[in-house]
C-alpha positions in Angstrom: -8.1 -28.2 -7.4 -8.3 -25.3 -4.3 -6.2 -22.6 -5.4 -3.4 -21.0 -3.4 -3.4 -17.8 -3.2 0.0 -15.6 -2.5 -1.0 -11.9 -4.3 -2.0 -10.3 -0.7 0.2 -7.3 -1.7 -2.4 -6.8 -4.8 -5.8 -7.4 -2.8 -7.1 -9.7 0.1 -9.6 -11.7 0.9 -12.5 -9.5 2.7 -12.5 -11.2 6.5 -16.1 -13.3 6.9 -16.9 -10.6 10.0 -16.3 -7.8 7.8 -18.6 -9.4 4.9 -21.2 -9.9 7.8 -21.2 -6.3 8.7 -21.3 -5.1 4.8 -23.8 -7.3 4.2 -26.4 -6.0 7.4 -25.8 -2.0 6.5 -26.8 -3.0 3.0 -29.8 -4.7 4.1 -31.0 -3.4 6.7 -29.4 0.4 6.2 -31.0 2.7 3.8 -30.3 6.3 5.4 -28.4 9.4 4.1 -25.5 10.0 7.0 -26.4 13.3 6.0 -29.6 13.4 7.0 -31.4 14.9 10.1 -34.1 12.2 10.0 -33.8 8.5 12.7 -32.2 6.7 9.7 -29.7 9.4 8.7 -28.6 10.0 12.4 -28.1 5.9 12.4 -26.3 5.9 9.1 -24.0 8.9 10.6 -23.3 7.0 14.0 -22.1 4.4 11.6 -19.9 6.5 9.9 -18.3 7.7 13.6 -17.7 4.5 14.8 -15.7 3.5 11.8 -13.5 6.6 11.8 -13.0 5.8 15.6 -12.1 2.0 14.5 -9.9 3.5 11.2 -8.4 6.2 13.4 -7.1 3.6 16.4 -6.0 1.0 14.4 -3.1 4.0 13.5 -3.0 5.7 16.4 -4.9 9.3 15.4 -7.7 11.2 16.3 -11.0 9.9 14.4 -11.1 13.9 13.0 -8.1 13.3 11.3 -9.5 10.7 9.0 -11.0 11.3 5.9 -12.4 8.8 3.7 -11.8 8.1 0.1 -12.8 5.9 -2.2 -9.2 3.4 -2.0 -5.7 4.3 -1.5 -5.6 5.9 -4.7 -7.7 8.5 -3.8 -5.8 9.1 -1.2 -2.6 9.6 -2.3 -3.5 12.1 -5.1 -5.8 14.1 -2.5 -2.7 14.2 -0.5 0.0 15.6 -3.4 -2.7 17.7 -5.7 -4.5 18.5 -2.0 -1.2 20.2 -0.4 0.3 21.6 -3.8 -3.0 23.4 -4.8 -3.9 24.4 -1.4 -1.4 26.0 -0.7 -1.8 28.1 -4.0 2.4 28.5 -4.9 2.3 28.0 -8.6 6.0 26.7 -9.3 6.0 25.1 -5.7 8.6 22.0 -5.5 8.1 18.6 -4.6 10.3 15.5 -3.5 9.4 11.6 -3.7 11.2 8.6 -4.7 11.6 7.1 -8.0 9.9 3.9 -6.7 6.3 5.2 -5.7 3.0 3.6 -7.0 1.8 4.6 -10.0 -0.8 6.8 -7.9 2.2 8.8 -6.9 4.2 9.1 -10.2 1.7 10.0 -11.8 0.0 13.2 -10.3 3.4 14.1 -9.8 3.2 14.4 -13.9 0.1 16.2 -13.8 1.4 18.7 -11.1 4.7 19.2 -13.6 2.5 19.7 -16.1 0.9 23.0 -14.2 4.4 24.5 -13.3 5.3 22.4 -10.4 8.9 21.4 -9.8 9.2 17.4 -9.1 12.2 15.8 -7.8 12.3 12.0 -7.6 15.0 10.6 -5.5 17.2 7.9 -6.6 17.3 4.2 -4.1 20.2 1.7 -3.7 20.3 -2.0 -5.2 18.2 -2.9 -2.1 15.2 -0.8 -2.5 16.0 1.8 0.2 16.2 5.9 -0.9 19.2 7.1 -1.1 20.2 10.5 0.9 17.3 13.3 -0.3 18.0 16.2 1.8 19.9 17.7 -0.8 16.7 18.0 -3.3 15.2 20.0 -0.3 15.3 23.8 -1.0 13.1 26.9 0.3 10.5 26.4 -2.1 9.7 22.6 -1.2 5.9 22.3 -0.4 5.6 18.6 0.5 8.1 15.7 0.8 6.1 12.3 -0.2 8.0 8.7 0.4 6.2 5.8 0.6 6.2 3.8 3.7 6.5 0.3 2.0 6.8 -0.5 -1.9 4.3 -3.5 -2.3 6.7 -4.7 -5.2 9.3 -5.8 -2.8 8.0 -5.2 0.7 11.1 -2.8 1.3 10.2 -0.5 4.1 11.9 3.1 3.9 12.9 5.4 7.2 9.9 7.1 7.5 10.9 8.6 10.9 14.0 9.9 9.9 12.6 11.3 6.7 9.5 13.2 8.3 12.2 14.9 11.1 14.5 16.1 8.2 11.2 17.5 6.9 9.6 19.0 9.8 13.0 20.3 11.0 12.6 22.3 7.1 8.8 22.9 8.0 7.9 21.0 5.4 4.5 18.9 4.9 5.9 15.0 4.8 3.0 12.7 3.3 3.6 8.7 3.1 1.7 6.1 1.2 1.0 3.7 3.2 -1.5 1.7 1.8 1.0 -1.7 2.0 1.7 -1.2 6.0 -1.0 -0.1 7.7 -2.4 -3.5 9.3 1.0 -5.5 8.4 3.0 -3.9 11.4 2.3 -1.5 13.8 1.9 1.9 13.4 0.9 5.2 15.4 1.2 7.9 13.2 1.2 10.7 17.0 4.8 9.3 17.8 5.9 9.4 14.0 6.6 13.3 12.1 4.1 12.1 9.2 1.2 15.0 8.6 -0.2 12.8 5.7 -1.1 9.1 5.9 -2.9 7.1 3.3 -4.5 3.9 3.8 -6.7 1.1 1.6 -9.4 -1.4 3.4 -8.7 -4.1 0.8 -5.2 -4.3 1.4 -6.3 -5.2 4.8 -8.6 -7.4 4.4 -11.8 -5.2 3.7 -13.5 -4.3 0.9 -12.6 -2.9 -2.2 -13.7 0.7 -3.2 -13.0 2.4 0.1 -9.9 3.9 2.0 -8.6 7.1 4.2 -6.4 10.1 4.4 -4.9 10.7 7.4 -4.1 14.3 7.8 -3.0 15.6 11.3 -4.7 18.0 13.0 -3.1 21.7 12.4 -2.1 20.9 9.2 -3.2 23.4 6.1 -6.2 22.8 4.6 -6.8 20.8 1.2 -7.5 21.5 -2.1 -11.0 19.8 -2.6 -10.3 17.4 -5.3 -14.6 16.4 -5.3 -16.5 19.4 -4.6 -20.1 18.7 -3.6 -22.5 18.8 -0.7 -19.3 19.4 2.2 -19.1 16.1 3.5 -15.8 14.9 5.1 -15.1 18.6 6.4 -15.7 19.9 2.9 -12.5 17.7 1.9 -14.4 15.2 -0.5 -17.8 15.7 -1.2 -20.1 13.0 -2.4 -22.5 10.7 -0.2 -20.6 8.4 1.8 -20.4 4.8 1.0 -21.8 3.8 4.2 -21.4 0.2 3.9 -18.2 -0.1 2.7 -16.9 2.5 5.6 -18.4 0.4 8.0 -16.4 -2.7 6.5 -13.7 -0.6 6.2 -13.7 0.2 10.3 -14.0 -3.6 10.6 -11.5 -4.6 9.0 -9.3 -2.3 10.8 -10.2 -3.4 14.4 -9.4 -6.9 13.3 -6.0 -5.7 12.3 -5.3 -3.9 15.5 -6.6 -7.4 17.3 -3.9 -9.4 15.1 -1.0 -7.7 15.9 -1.6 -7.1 19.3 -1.3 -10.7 19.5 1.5 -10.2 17.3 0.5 -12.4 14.4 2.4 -10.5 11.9 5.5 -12.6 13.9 4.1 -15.8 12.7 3.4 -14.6 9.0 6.8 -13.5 9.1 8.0 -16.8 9.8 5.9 -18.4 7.3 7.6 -16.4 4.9 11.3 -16.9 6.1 10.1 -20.4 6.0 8.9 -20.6 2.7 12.4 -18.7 1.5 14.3 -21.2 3.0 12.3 -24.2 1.2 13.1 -22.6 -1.9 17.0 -21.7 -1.4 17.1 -25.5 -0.3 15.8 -26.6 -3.7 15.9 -24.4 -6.3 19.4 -22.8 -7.8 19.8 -19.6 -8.5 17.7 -17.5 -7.0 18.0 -14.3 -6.0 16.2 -12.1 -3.1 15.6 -8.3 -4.6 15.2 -5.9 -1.7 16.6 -5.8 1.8 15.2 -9.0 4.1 16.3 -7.3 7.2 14.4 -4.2 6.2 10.9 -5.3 5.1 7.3 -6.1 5.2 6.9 -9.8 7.1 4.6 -10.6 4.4 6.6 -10.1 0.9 9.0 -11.3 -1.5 10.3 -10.4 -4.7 12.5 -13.2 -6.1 14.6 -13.9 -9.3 14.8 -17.3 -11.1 17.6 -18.3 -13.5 16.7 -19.0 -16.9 13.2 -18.6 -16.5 10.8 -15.5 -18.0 9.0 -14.3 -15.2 5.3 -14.2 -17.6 5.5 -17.8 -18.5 6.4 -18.8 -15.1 3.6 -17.1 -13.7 1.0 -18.2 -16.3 2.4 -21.8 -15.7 2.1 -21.6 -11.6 -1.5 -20.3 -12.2 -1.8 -23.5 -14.3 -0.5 -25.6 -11.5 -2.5 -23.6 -9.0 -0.4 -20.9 -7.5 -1.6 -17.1 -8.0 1.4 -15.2 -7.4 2.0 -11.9 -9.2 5.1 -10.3 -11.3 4.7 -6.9 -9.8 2.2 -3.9 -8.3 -1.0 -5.3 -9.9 -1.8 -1.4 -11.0 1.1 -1.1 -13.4 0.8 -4.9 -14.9 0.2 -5.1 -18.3 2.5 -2.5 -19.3 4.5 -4.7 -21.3 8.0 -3.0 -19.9 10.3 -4.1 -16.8 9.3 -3.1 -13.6 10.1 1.0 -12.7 10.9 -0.4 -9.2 13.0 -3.5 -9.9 14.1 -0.7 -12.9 15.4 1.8 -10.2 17.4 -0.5 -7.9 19.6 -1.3 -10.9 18.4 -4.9 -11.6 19.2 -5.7 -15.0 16.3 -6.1 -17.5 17.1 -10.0 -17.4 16.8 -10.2 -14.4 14.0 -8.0 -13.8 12.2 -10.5 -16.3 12.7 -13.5 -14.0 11.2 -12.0 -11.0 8.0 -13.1 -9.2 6.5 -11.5 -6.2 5.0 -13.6 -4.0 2.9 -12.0 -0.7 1.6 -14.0 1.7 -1.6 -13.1 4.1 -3.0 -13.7 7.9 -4.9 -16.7 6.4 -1.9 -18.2 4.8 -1.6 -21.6 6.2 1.8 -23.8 6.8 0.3 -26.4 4.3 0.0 -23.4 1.7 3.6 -22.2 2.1 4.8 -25.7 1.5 2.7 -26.7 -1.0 3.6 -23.5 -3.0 7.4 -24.0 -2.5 6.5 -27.7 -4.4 4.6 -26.2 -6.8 7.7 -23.3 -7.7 9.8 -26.0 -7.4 8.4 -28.5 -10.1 7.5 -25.5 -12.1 11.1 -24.0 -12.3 12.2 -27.0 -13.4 10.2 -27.7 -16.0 10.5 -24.0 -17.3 14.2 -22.9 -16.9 15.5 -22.5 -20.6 19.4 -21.1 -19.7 21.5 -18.7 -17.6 21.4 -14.9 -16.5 24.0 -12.8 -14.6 
């Protein structure tokens, strides 16, 4: 039985040209970018090209690209980076209540050293409420993601980053979910701080970027070592995964230029409206007019979300019931949590994110498959 495969939002298949390119620096690479000898300077012209490739797929300069080892890294270079750097023991912070854990949680750790941390409420559809109010002189950095790979809500990035700027204040947004889903340049957008993941794109695990704007105060080094990446994050680069990495963004930039992300986003209307048609009770959490074309969060009546996702694996449909880093925490989503859905609810939910190599036969396939597996599954009511 081939598998169907609707967890995009968690990872995604690495592209066969990407996979061709890892493969060939692996084999045929064996130079140190940072050294002076033939097979260090070819190892370092590999390393440009890729930050030209990561650095046009979002519209930046390839010197304001630094690589990390996955979005994680990225984000907590970007909040321990700015509040350390700038050396203001006590210095305050704003985000949202419905980061990624890779927020949320050096946000603890920076409480921990004295920092202030204010975490901004959102409405019953995902979307941050008004924040300007948290914003007062001592505010170092403002950090809101871009879009929450729970539900695929996207958040005003644009209008958040002027109300920041307008304060002088840093504005960093993960996102690790949107960058290769929809268009974005970050030179027309007030963001200083950008963080991005390969395999959310369809590259290769273990490898992602900063993006931090030229003119903006330097970073605390998080991994001090030989200076490499502008003395930002030491260590040897992983050349091969970089590479991939640059790949996989130039395919990204190729597919929406052609405006695929139009067609996924029909594919997923398409599948919603398969499953309205045929399955009661079902609800949509998170705005549809306001989110990635990719993702949906749904509730289903009388059914616990685990065993419906353990039986759809069963029947051949991998599908997830939140952000793959916070599963297995054995309490309701912190998102879903924040938006005010009831723990019931909250219970019932799957999250299904489709990909660029989601087929039409997939997406109707899978709507049979929920279909037959809600029914034999629902045990009563919620409201």
């Amino acid at each position: 039985m081939d598998k169907i495969y609707l967890d995009h939002n968690a990872t995604t298949p690495i592209a066969p040209e990407v996979l061709e390119r890892v493969t060939s620096v692996l084999q045929n690479q064996i130079g140190n970018p940072s050294s002076l000898h033939s097979q260090g300077r070819s190892a370092r012209v590999l390393l440009d090209e890729a930050r030209e490739q990561v650095a046009s797929l979002i519209g930046a300069f390839p010197s304001e690209i630094i690589f990390t080892s996955g979005g994680t890294e990225a984000n907590n270079l970007a909040l321990l980076g700015v509040a350390l750097g700038l050396g203001k023991a006590g210095g305050h912070i704003v985000t949202s209540q419905v980061e990624h854990p890779s927020i949320l949680n050096p946000c603890l750790q920076l409480e921990s050293l004295g920092f202030e941390i204010d975490r901004v409420t959102v409405n019953r559809l995902g979307c941050i409420d008004s924040f300007e109010d948290y914003l007062t002189e001592s505010t170092l950095l403002v950090s809101m993601q871009h879009a929450n790979s729970e539900t695929g809500v996207l958040q005003d990035i644009e209008r958040v980053g002027e109300i920041a700027r307008k304060k002088r204040i840093l504005f960093h947004t993960d996102a690790v979910q949107s960058v290769g889903k929809i268009p974005m340049r970050v030179h027309e957008l007030p963001v200083d701080l950008l963080s991005i993941s390969a395999h959310k794109l369809n590259g290769p695990k273990g490898v992602g970027a900063l993006y931090l704007r030229n003119g903006t105060p330097d970073l605390f080094s998080l991994v001090c070592g030989g200076g490499q990446e502008k003395k930002r994050r030491g260590g040897t680069e992983n050349v091969a995964g970089i590479v991939g990495f640059g790949k996989a963004c130039e395919l990204a930039q190729n597919r929406l230029s052609s405006q695929r992300d139009l067609s996924l986003s029909s594919l997923r209307d398409h599948f919603l409206h398969l499953v309205f048609d045929r399955i009661s009770g079902v609800e949509v959490f998170g705005d549809l007019e306001n989110m990635l074309p990719n993702t949906l969060n749904l509730g289903f009546e009388g059914v616990e979300g685990d065993t419906l996702l353990i039986a759809l694996d069963m029947a051949g449909l991998a599908v997830s019931t939140g952000s793959a880093c916070s599963s297995g925490a054995g309490l309701p989503s912190p998102v879903l949590t924040a938006m005010g859905i009831p723990t019931n609810k909250i219970n019932s939910s799957i999250r299904f994110s489709l990909g660029f190599s989601t087929t039409m036969r997939e997406v109707e396939k899978s709507a049979e498959i929920l279909v037959r597996t809600v029914s034999l599954n629902r045990t009563g009511t919620y409201s």
